[in-house]
C-alpha positions in Angstrom: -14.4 -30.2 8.1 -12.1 -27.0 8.4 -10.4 -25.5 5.5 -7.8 -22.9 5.1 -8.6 -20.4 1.8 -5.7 -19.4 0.1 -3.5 -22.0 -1.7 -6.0 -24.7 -0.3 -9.7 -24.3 -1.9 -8.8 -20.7 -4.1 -5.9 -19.6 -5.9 -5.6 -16.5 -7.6 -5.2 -14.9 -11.3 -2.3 -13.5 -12.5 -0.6 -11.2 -10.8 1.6 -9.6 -13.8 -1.5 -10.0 -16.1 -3.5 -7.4 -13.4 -0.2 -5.2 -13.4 -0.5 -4.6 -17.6 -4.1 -4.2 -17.0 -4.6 -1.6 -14.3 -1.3 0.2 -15.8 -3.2 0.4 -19.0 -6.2 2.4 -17.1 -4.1 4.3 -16.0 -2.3 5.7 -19.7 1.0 3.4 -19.4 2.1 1.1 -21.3 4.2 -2.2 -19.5 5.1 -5.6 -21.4 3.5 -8.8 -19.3 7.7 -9.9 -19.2 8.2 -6.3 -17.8 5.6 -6.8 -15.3 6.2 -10.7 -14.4 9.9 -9.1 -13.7 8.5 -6.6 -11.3 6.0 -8.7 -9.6 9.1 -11.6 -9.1 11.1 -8.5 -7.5 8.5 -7.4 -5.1 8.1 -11.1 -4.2 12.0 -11.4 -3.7 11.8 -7.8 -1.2 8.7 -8.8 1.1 9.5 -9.7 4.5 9.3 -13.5 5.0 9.6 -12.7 8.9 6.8 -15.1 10.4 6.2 -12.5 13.1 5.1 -9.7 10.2 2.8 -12.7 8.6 0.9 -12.7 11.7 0.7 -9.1 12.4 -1.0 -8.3 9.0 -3.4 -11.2 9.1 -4.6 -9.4 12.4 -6.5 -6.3 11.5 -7.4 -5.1 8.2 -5.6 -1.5 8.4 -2.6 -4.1 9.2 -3.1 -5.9 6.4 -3.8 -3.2 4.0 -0.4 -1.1 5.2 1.9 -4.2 5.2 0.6 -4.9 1.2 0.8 -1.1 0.1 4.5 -0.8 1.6 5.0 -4.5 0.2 3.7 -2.9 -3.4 4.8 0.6 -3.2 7.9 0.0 -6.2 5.1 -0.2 -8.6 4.0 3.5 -8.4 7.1 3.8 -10.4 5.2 2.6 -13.5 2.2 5.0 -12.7 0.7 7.0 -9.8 -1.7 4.8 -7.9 -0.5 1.4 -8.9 0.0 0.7 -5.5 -3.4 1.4 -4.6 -5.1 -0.6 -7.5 -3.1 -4.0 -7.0 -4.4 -3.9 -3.7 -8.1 -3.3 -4.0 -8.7 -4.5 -6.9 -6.5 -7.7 -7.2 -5.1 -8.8 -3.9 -8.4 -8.0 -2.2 -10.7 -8.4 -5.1 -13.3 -11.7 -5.4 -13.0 -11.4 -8.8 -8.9 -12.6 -8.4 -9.9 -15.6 -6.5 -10.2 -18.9 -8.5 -11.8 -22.0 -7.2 -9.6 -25.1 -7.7 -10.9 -27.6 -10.6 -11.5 -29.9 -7.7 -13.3 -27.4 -5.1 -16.8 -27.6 -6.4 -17.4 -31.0 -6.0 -15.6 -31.5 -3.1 -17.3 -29.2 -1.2 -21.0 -30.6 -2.7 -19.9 -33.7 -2.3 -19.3 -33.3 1.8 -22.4 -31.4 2.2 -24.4 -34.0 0.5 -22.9 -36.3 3.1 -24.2 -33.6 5.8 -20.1 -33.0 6.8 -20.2 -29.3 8.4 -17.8 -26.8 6.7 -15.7 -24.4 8.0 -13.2 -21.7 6.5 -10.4 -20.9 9.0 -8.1 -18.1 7.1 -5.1 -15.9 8.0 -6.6 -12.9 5.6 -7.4 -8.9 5.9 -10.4 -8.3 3.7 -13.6 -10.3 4.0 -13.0 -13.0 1.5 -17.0 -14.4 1.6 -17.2 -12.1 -1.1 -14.8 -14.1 -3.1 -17.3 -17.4 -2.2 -20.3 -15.8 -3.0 -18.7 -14.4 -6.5 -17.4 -18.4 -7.4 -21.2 -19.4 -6.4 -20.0 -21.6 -2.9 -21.1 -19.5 0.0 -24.0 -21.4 0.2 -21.9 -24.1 1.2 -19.6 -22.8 3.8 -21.4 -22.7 7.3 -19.0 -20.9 8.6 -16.2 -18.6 8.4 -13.3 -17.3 10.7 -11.8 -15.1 9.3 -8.0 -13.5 11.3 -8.5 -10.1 11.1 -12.4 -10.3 12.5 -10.7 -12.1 15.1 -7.3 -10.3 16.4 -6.1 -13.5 15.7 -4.1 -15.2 13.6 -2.9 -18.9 12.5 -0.8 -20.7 14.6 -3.1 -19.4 17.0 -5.9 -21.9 17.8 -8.2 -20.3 19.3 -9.5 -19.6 16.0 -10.0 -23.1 15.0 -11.6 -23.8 18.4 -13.6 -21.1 17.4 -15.0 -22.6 14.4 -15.2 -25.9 15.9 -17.7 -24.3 18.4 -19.9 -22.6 16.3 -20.0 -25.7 13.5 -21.0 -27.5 16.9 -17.9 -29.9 16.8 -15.1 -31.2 18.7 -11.4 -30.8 17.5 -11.2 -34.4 17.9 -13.2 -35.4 15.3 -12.7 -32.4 12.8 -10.3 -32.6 9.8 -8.6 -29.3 9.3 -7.2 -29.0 5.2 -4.4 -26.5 4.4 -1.7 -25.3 2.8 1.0 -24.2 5.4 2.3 -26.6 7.9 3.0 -24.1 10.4 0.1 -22.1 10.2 -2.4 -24.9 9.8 -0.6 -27.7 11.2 0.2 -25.7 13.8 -3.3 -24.3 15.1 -4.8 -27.5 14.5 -2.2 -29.7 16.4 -3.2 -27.7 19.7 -6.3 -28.1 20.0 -6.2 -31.9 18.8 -7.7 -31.7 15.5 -6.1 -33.5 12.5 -4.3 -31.4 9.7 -3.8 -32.4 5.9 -1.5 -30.4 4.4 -1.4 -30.5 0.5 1.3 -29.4 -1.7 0.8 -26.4 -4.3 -0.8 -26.3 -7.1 -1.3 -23.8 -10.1 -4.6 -21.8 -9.7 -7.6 -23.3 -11.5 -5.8 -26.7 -11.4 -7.2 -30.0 -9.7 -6.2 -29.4 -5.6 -5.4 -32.8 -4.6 -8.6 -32.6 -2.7 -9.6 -36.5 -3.7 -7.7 -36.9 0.0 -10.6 -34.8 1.6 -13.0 -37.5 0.5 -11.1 -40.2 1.2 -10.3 -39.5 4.9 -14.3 -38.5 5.0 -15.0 -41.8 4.0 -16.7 -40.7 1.3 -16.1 -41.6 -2.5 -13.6 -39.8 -4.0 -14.9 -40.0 -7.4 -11.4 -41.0 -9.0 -13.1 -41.2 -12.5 -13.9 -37.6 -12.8 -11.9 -35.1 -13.8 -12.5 -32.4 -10.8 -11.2 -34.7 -8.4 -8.0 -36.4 -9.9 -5.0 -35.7 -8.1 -2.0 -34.1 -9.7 0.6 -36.7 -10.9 3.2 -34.9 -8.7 0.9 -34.5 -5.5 1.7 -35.7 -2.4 -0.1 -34.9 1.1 0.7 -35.1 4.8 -1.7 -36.0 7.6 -0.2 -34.6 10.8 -2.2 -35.0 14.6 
């Protein structure tokens, strides 16, 4: 089993809440509505050219300039805003929150002796974030983009991971978030792709479908693996 990060098994705290905070270190005062307006702005600016996804995903001094240009407008508040969103939120474990159904999903597979996998498109070496939530010890292994050169669609990562889990494509289930990222790399090489729909961070992931398609029981009775009333998911091969 192969799982994207972001959006898929983590979410993140609030980006307008860190704003207030890290402002306030630094002697200014900003309203959370001031800052939910400025993080909604920088959102609207950044480049949603798929090329300058994959380019930043590929190195971490790529991924660190594309962020600090992407989050430059908030030195405006202070000096060193910039700076601070980025180490300490976007590339901070302490930012990244397990879905309510990620726990037991993940101990439920490995009970069932499934090998796991994290295949992410990322710049900083999120096993910190797994080790701070308590599940690195059930991750085998991670590829990670920018340790790679790499990036999703490319699929020579998740061949990759299927090679050192000591699996074929064919029978590995990849889980994500993005169709074209995700679907994409796993299409190529064969491997089946579930794609779930968002969900707010610290909510129940949808992740119920995981079990299911392992064959394993989803648990429907307990809280950490309902799925969201709304939640729909698409299986592509």
């Amino acid at each position: 089993m192969l799982f994207d990060n972001g959006g898929t098994l983590f979410g993140r705290t609030p980006a307008a809440e860190a704003i207030v905070r890290l402002a306030a270190e630094r002697g200014v005062r900003i309203t959370l509505a001031d800052a939910q307006a400025r993080w909604r702005g920088l959102k609207a600016a950044k480049s949603k050219s798929p090329e300058a996804r994959l380019a930043r995903n590929r190195s971490a001094a790529a991924h660190r300039a594309a962020y600090l240009a992407s989050y430059g407008p908030l030195d405006d508040i202070c000096d060193g805003l910039a700076v601070a969103m980025y180490e300490r939120y976007k590339t901070s474990p302490e930012t990244m929150v397990p879905y309510a159904d990620t726990r037991g999903t993940l101990e439920r597979l490995r009970e069932a002796r499934v090998a796991i996998g994290i295949v992410s498109n990322t710049g900083w070496d999120i096993r910190q974030g797994y080790q701070h939530a308590g599940l690195a010890q059930l991750i085998e292994v991670f590829v990670l983009s920018h340790e790679h050169g790499r990036a999703k669609p490319d699929p020579a990562l998740i061949r990759h991971a299927c090679d050192q889990l000591g699996v074929e494509p064919t029978a590995t289930l990849m889980v994500g978030n993005d169709a074209p990222a995700d679907g994409g790399a796993a299409s190529a090489v064969g491997c089946p792709c579930l794609i779930l729909p968002p969900a707010p961070a610290g909510a129940p992931r949808g992740l119920a479908h995981v079990l299911a398609l392992a064959g394993l029981d989803s648990q429907a009775g307990d809280p950490g693996h309902s799925l969201p009333a709304t939640a729909t998911a698409t299986l592509t091969s």
